[in-house]
C-alpha positions in Angstrom: 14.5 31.5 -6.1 12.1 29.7 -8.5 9.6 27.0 -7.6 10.9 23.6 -6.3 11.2 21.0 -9.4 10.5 17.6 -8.4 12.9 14.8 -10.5 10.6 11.5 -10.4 13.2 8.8 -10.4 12.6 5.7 -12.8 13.0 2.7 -10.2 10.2 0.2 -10.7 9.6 -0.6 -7.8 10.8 2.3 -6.2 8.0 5.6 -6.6 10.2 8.4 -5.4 10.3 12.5 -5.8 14.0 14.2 -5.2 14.5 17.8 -4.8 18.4 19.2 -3.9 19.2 21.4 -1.3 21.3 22.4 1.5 19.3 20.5 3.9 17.5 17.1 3.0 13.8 16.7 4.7 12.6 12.9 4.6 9.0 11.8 3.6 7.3 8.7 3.3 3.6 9.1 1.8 1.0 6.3 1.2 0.8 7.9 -2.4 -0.3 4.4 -3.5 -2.5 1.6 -2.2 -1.5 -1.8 -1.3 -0.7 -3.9 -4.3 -2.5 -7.0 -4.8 -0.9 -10.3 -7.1 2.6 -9.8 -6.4 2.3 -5.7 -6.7 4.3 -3.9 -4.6 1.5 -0.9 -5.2 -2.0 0.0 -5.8 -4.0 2.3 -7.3 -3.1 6.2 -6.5 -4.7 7.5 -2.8 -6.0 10.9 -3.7 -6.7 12.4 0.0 -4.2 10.9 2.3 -1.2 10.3 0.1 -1.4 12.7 -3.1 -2.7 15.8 -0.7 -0.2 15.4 2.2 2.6 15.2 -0.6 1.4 18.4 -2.2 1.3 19.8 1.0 4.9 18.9 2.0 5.7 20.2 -1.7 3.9 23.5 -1.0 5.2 24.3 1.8 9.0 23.4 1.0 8.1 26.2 -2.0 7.1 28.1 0.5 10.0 28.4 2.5 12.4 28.3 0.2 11.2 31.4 -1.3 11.3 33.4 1.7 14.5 35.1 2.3 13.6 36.1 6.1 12.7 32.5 7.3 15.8 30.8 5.8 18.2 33.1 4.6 21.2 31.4 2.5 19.7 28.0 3.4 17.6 26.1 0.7 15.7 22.9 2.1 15.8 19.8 -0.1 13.6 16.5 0.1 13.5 13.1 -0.8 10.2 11.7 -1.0 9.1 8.2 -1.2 5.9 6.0 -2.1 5.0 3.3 0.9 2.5 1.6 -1.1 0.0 2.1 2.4 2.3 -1.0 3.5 4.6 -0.8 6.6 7.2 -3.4 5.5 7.8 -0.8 2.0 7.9 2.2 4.3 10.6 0.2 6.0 12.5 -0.6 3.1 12.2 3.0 1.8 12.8 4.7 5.1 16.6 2.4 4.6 16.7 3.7 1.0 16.6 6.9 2.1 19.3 6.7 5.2 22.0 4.6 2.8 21.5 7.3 0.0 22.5 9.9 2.8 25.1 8.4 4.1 26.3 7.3 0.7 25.6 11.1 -0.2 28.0 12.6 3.0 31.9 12.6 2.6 32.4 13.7 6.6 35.2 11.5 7.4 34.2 10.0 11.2 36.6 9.2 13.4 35.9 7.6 17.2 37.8 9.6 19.7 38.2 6.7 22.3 39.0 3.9 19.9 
């Protein structure tokens, strides 16, 4: 397998990082500061949003290119911006879910009515 590629989606309020796979890991990274007049984001937070995504990006390389630890199984991610703001990590958090669910045919059924 090659190196995860990252495809930045072009939302504009909406700072996200998608990566396919078999399995979809979530995560939600203060890549940005608050926003100030009306901004939904900031400027770009070096050591707790840029490292932590880089790590998360690393490490999903990491696995994926080694056959013993997942073997047939290549792990996926959707990452998102929250701006450093609780209400946006929210919002994206929902983004996220409705994509999957959007994303999984599984017909559901409830047994008991």
């Amino acid at each position: 397998g090659g190196a995860a590629k990252p495809k930045g989606q072009g939302y504009p309020h909406m700072n996200s990082i998608r990566i396919d796979g078999d399995i979809t890991l979530g995560g939600l990274f203060p890549v940005h500061g608050r926003g100030v007049e009306g901004k939904a984001c900031g400027e770009l937070k070096k050591e707790k949003g840029i490292h932590r995504l880089e790590a998360m990006l690393f490490a999903l390389d990491r696995i994926n290119n080694d056959p013993d630890l997942l073997p047939n199984i290549t792990l996926g991610a959707r990452i998102l911006d929250t701006c450093s703001r609780d209400t946006h990590a929210l919002e994206q958090s929902l983004t996220f879910v409705q994509a999957l669910i959007e994303k999984d045919s599984t017909e559901v059924r409830c047994v008991n009515g």
